[in-house]
C-alpha positions in Angstrom: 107.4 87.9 92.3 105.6 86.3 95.6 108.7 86.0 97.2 110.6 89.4 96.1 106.9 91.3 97.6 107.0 89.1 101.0 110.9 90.1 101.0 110.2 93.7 100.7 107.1 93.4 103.2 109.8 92.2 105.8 111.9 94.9 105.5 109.1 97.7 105.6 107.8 95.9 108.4 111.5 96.5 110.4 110.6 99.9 109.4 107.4 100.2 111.0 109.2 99.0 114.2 111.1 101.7 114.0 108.0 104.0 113.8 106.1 102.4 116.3 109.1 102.8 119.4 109.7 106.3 118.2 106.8 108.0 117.1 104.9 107.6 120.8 107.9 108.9 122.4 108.4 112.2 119.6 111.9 111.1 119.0 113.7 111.4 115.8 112.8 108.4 113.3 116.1 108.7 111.2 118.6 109.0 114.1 120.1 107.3 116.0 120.8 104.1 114.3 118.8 101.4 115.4 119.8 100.3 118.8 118.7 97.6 122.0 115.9 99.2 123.8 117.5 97.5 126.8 121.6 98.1 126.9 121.4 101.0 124.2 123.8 99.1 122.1 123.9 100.0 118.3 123.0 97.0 116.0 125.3 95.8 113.6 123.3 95.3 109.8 123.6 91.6 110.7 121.3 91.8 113.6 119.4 94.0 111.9 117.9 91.5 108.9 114.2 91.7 109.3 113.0 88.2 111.1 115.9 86.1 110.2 118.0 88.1 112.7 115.4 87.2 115.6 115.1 83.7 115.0 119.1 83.3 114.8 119.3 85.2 117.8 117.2 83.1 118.9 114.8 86.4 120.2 117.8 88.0 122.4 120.1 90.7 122.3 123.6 89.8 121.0 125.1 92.3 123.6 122.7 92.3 126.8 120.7 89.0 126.2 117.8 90.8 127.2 115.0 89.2 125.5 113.4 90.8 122.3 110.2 91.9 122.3 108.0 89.2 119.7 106.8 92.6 118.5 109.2 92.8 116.0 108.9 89.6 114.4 105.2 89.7 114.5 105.4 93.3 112.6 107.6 92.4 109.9 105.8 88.8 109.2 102.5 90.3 109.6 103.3 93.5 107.0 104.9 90.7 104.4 102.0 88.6 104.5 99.5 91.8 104.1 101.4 92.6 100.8 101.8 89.4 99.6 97.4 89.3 99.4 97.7 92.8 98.2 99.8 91.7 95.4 97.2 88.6 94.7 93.9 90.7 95.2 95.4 94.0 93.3 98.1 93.3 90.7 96.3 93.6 87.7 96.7 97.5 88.7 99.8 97.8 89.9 98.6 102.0 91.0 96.3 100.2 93.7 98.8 97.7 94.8 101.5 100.1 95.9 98.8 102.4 97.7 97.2 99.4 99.3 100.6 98.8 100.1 101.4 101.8 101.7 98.6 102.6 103.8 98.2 98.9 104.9 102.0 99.7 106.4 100.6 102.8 107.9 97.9 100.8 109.3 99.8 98.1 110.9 102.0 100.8 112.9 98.7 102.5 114.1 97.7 99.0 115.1 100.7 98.3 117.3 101.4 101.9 118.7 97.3 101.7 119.8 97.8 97.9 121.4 101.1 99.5 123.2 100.4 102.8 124.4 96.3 103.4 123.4 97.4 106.2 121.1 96.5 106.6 117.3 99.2 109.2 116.2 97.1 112.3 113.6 101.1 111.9 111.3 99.8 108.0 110.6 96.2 109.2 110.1 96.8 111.5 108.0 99.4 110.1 105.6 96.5 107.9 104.8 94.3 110.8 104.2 96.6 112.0 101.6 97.7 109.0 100.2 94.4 108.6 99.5 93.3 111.8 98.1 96.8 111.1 95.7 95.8 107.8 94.7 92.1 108.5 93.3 93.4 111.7 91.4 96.4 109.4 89.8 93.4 106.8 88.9 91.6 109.8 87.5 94.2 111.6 85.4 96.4 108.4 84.4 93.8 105.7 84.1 90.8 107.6 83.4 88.7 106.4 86.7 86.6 109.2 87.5 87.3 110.8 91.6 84.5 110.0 93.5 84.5 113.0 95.4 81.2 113.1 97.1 81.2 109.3 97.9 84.9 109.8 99.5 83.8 113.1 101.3 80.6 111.1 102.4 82.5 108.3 103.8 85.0 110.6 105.6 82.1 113.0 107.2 79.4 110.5 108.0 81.9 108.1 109.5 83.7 111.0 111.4 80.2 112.1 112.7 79.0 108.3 113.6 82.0 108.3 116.0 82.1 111.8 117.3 78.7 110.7 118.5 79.9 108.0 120.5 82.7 110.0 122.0 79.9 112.6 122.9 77.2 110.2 124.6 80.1 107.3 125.9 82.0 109.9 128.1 85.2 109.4 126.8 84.8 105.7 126.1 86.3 106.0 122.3 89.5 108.3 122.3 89.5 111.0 119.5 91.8 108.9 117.5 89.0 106.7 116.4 87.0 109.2 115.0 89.9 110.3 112.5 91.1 107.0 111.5 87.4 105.5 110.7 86.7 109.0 108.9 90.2 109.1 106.7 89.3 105.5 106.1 85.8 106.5 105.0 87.7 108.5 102.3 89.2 105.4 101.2 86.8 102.7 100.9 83.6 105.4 100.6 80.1 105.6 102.4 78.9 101.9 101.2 82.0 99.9 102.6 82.7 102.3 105.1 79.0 101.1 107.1 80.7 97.4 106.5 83.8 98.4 108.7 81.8 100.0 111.6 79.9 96.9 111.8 82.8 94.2 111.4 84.9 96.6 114.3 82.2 96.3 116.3 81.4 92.9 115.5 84.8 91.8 116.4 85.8 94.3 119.0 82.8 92.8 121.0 83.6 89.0 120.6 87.4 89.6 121.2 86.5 91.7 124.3 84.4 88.9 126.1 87.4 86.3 125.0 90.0 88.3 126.8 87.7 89.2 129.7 86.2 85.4 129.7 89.7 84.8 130.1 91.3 87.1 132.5 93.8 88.3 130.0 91.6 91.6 130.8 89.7 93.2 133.8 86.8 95.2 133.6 89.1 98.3 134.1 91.6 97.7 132.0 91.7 99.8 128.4 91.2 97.6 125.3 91.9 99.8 122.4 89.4 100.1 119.7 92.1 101.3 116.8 93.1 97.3 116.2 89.0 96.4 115.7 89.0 99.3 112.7 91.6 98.3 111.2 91.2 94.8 111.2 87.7 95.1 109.7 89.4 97.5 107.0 91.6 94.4 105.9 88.3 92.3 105.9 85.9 95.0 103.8 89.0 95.5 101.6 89.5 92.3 100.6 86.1 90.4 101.2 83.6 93.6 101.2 81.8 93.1 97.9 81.2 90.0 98.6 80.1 90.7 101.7 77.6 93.3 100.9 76.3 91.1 97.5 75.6 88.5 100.2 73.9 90.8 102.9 71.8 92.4 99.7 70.8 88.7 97.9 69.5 87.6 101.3 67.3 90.8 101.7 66.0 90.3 98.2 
């Protein structure tokens, strides 16, 4: 079952590739086919198998021989490996596996379309809204887990209002993007773990900053997006976040 969930996290992940080109650039996400971003040559399904297809191309185009960006690779193995600790951490209900699933995959597209071209698209952002809103009501209705409205709608406004601050009072140093991702990502987690993620994305996004400018892979002046540092500490309070929090509280105590 590992291996059939990695397999199918490979080939949402080509999917996602497909978003993250095309969404930025409002073009069509079903047509055309899939095709070299360099020479505009259609792909045959052989060069289209998700990862196995770069490494026996050895990362170039069959037709050009431009090089391939290690984007694509890196989506599709990064997506498989998300759902294959989905599938450990959530498969005793399978409900919270699939959406787990499903927003992670909208999550990694945000990720790389904010890394590329500092832009969280609302269409991503709100998918996971309502995949969210449709997952607790399932839970409710089907499984008998009451909706916790007022913690979701808590975790969504005081979240939202945490960032709009910083927009307000930084200038412009947070783009309006971040401010509806963390809130529709309050709605998922709710107000406890949603204070866990503003602190890990600024935890991280801090340390990873001074690496790259410590570095030079960065300047002063150049943008680092912020969208990655959410996300990332989503994964991490998702995952680890009880545990985090029962630590952080037994310490205090």
């Amino acid at each position: 079952m590992v291996f059939l969930i990695f397999i199918y996290g490979l080939l949402i992940g080509s999917f996602l590739n497909v978003l993250i080109y095309r969404i930025p650039r409002d073009e069509n996400i079903a047509w055309p086919g899939s095709h070299c971003t360099s020479c505009g040559h259609g792909l045959k399904w052989y060069d289209n198998i998700p990862l196995f297809s770069y490494l026996f191309l050895r990362g170039r185009c069959r037709y050009c021989g431009e090089r391939i960006s290690l984007q694509y690779p890196a989506v599709e193995a990064v997506n498989a490996i998300i759902y294959v600790l989905l599938y450990i951490f959530f498969y005793q209900v399978k409900l919270d596996f699939v959406f787990y699933a499903l927003i992670s995959s909208a999550l990694v597209a945000i990720t790389f379309i904010d890394l590329k071209d500092q832009l969280i698209p609302d269409s991503l952002v709100l998918s996971v809204l309502i995949l969210s809103i449709l997952h607790k009501s399932l839970l409710h209705f089907y499984e008998g887990i009451p909706f916790p409205f007022v913690e979701s709608l808590l975790g969504l406004l005081v979240a939202g209002g945490i960032f709009l601050l910083i927009v307000y009072f930084s200038g412009g140093g947070m783009g309006g993007g971040d401010v509806t991702l963390i809130g529709a990502l309050g709605f998922v987690l709710g107000l406890r773990r949603i204070f866990l993620v503003i602190f890990l994305s600024f935890l991280l996004g801090a340390i990873i900053s001074v690496f790259l400018l410590a570095t030079r892979l960065k300047t002063r002046k150049d943008p680092i997006p912020f969208g990655p540092f959410i996300v990332l500490g989503f994964f991490i309070a998702l995952f680890l976040g009880d545990n985090l929090l029962d630590w952080y509280f037994n310490i205090l105590i």
